[in-house]
Every structure is written in C-alpha cells, then in structure tokens.
C-alpha positions as CSV (number, residue, x, y, z in Angstrom):
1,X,27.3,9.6,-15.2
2,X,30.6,10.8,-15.6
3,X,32.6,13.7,-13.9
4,X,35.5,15.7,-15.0
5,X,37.7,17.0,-13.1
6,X,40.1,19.7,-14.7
7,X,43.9,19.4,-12.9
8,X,45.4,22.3,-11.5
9,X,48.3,22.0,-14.1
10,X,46.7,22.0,-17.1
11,X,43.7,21.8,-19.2
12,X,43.9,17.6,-19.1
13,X,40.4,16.3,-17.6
14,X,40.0,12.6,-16.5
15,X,36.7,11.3,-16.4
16,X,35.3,9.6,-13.2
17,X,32.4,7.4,-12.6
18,X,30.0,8.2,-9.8
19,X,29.9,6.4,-6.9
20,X,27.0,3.7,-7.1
21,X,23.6,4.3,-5.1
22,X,23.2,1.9,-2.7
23,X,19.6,0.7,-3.1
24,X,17.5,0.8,-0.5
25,X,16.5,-2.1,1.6
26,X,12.6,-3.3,2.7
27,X,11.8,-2.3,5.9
28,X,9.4,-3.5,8.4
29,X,7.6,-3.3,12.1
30,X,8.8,-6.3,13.9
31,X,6.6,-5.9,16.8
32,X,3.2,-4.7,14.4
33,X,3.9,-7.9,12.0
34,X,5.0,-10.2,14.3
35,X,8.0,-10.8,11.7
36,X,11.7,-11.2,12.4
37,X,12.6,-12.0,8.7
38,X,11.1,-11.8,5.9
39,X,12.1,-15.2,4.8
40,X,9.8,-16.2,7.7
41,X,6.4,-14.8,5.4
42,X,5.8,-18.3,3.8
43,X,5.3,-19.9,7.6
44,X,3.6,-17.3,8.7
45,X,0.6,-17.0,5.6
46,X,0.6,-21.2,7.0
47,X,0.5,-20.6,10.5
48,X,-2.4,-22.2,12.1
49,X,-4.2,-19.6,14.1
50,X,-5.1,-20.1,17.4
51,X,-8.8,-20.2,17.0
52,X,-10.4,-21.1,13.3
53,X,-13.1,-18.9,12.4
54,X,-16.3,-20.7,10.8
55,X,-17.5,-18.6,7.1
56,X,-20.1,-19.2,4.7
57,X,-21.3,-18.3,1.4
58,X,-24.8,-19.0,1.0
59,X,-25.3,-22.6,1.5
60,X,-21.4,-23.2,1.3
61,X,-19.4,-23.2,4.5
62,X,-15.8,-23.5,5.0
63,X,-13.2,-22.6,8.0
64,X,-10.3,-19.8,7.8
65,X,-7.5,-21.2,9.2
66,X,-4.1,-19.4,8.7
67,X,-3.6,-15.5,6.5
68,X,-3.7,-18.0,3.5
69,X,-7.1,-19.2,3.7
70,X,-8.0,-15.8,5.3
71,X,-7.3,-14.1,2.5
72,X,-8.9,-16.9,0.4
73,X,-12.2,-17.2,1.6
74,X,-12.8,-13.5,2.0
75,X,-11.8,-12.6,-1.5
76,X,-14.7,-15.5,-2.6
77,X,-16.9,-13.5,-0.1
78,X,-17.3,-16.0,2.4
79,X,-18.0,-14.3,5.5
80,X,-19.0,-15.6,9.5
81,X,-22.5,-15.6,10.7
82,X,-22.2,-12.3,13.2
83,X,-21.1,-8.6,11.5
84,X,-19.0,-8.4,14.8
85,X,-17.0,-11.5,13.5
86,X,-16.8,-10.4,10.2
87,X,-14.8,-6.9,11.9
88,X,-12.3,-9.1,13.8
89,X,-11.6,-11.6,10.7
90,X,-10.8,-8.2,8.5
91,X,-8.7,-7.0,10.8
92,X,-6.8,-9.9,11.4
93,X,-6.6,-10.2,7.3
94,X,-4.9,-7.2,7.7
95,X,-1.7,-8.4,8.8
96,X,-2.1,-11.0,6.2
97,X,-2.3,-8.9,3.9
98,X,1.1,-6.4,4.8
99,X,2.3,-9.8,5.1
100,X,1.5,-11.4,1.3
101,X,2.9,-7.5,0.5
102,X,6.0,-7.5,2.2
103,X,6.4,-10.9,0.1
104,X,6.7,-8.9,-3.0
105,X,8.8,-5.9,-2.2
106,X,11.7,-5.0,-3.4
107,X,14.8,-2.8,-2.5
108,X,14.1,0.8,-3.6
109,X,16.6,2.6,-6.0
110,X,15.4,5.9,-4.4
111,X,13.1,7.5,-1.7
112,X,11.1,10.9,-1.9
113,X,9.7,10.1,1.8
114,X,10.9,11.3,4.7
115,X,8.5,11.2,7.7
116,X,4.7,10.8,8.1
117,X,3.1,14.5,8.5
118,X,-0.3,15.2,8.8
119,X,-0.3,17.9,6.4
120,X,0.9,15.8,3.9
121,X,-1.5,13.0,3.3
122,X,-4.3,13.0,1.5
123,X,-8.0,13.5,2.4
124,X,-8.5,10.0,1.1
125,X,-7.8,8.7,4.7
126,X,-10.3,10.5,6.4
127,X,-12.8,9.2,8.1
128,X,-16.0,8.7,6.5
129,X,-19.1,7.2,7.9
130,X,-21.9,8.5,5.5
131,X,-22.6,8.8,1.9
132,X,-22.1,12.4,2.3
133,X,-19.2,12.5,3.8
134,X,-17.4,10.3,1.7
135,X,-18.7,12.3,-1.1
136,X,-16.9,14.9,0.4
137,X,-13.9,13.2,0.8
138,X,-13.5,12.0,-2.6
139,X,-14.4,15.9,-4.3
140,X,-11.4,17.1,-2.0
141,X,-9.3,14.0,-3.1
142,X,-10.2,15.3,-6.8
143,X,-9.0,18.4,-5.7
144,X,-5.7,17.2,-4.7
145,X,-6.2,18.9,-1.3
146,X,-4.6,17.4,1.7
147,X,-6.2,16.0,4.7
148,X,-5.4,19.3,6.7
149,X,-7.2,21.7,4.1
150,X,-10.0,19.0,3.6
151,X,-10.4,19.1,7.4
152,X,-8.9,22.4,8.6
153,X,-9.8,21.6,12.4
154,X,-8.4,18.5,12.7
155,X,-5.3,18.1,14.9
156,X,-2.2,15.5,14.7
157,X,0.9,14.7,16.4
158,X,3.3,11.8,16.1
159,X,3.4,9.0,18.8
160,X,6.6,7.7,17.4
161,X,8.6,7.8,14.0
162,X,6.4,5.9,12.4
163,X,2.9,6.5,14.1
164,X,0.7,9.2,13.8
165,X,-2.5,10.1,16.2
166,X,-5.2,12.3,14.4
167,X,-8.2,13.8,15.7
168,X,-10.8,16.0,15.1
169,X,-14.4,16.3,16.1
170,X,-16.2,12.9,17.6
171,X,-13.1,10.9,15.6
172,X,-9.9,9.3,16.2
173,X,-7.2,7.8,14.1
174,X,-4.2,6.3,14.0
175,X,-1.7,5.7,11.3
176,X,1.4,3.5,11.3
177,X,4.2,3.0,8.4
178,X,3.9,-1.1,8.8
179,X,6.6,-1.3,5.7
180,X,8.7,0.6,3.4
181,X,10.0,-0.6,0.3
182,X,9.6,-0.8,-3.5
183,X,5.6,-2.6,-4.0
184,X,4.6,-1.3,-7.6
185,X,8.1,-2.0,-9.2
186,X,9.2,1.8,-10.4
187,X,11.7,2.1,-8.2
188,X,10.7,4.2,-5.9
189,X,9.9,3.9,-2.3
190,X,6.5,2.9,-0.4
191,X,5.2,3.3,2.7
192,X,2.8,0.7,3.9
193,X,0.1,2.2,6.1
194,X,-2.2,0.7,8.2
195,X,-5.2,3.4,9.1
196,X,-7.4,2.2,12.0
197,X,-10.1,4.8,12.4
198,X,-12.8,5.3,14.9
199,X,-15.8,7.3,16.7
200,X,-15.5,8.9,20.2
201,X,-19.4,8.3,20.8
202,X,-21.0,5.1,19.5
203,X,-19.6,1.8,18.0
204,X,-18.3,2.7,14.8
205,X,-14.5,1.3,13.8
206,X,-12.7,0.7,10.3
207,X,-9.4,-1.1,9.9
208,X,-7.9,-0.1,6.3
209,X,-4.1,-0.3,4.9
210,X,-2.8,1.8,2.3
211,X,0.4,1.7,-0.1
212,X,1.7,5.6,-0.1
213,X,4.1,7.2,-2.2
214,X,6.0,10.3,-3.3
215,X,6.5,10.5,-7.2
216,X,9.5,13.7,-6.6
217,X,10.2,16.3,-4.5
218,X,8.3,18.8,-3.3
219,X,5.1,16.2,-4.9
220,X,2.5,15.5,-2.3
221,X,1.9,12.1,-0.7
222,X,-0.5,9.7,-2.8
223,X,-2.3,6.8,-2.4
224,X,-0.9,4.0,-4.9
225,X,-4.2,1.7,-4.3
226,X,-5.7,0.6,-0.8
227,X,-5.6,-3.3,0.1
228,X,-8.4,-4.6,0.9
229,X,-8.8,-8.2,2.2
C-alpha cells in the first residue's frame, strides 16, 4: 500500500510504503506441553513413555509406546482391554496430538483473537452426556448461538490468561489456549484448546481439543474442526 503525503509547500506528494506487519509467531504452554522448543516435537512424538500401554484389535495385539505409536494404534482402533484404560490413553493422546499440531503451525500474518470469554465460544463445547442433549447442542450450534445463550445459567471466569473455569448445573469445565498460531494455512490466527469436561455427581469425564478461530472482527469464535486421537 502506498501513502501520500502532500508537503506543506506545495501540491508535490511523495509516495511511501507502509511499514511491514511483522507476522505473528506460534505460541505455546510450556508447562501444559511439556515443550521448551518446538524443534524439540520430533523427540518428544519418540519419547518412550514411562509405562507402555498393552492394545488390541480383535485378535491383533500391539503396545503404544511413545505419542507416535499413540496416535497410531488408536487411529487403527486398537484399544486396551479396560474402558478405564482406554480414558487415560486418550487423554494422554491429547498432548500428542497439540504436539503433531504445533508441528505444523505457522507464523500468523494476522489475529482477530484477543482473549478467551465465555460469551464468545460456541455451544459446540458444551457438555453433553445424552443423545438429547447433544441434539441440543448441535440445533444451537446451527443457530450460531453462543455457549452463554445456549446455556443462559451457566457461569465462567478466568483462572488465568489463558484458562477458563465454566460451570453450570451438576457440570464442570475447563478450557485452556494450549497453542496459538496459524494451523489451517489462511493466515489467520488459531487458538488450540484443550476442553476437559466433567460431572459434579457420578463418574462421567471427557478430554477433547479444539482448533478455534476468528474469521474478522466483530465475527464470533468458531470451531475449525476438533482433533480427535
């Protein structure tokens, strides 16, 4: 883009170029991902965990090892022998996961987020533990309602900068930016959101991670696509 600038003593302009955008860089918790570099991923998705976790598929076993084979096995539906197993080993694929994502970002050329508000996201991230309610969910996703309107008694507040504590009747959540950076390749800025979710009363827990965005401003919050190990 070029600026002219019209001098004081006559009608002579001289054109100026703009000074460049510096593009954003990738971002990431340290302490959440374990990570002090991202040129550390590749060890990392190798790293031999501290305790292999037996899986089958069938008649087929195999053992998960490091995030690589985590992520592996899991996608070929290989899966341990107790459901309470199968919980831990997809929350651990988690941080795989942000991990293989971080691995792919890129500096943004430009950011429409600011901070995480409650009133901003999207009723997709709700909690949902029957048919119904995700039925529910989804209608006010339709809608393009956000989580606030979907669930109008639900409260929120922020634990830090980049965590947020939700809660509403018999539920908990918490949501934290695990990364920021450019993941789809338009240019824009991401937030990578990890959404653990739970019940007050009873057993029930979900892990999930999100990429968010913001197209402009003044646009609400949207869900690019969830990741799911």
């Amino acid at each position: 883009m070029l600026i002219a600038v019209l001098t004081l003593g006559g009608c002579a302009s001289t054109p100026q170029s703009a000074a460049p955008v510096s593009p954003l860089p990738v971002r990431w918790s340290v302490k959440a991902l374990q990570l002090d570099r991202l040129s550390e991923i590749d060890a990392e998705m190798s790293k031999p965990f501290e305790d292999p976790v037996p899986v089958r598929r069938g008649k087929d076993e195999a053992i998960v090892t490091n995030c690589s084979t985590c992520l592996e096995l899991l996608a070929r539906r290989y899966e341990p022998p107790l459901d309470r197993d199968l919980q831990v080993l997809r929350a651990i694929a988690l941080r795989c996961l942000a991990l293989k994502a971080l691995s792919t970002a890129t500096q943004s050329a430009k950011s429409y987020l600011s901070e995480l508000h409650f009133d901003e996201l999207p009723p997709v991230l709700a909690i949902a533990v029957s048919s119904d309610q995700v039925k529910r969910r989804q209608e006010a996703q339709d809608k393009q309602l956000s989580w606030s309107q979907f669930d109008p008694a639900a409260r929120a507040n922020a634990e830090a900068d980049d965590t947020l504590h939700a809660q509403g009747a018999g539920w908990e959540q918490r949501l934290q930016i695990l990364g920021r950076g450019d993941f789809n390749g338009d240019g824009l800025e991401d937030w990578l959101v990890r959404d653990e979710a739970w019940m007050t009363q009873g057993t029930y827990r979900s892990v999930r991670m999100f990429l968010l965005t913001r197209l402009g401003p003044g646009e609400r919050l949207r869900v690019i696509r969830e990741l799911v190990p």
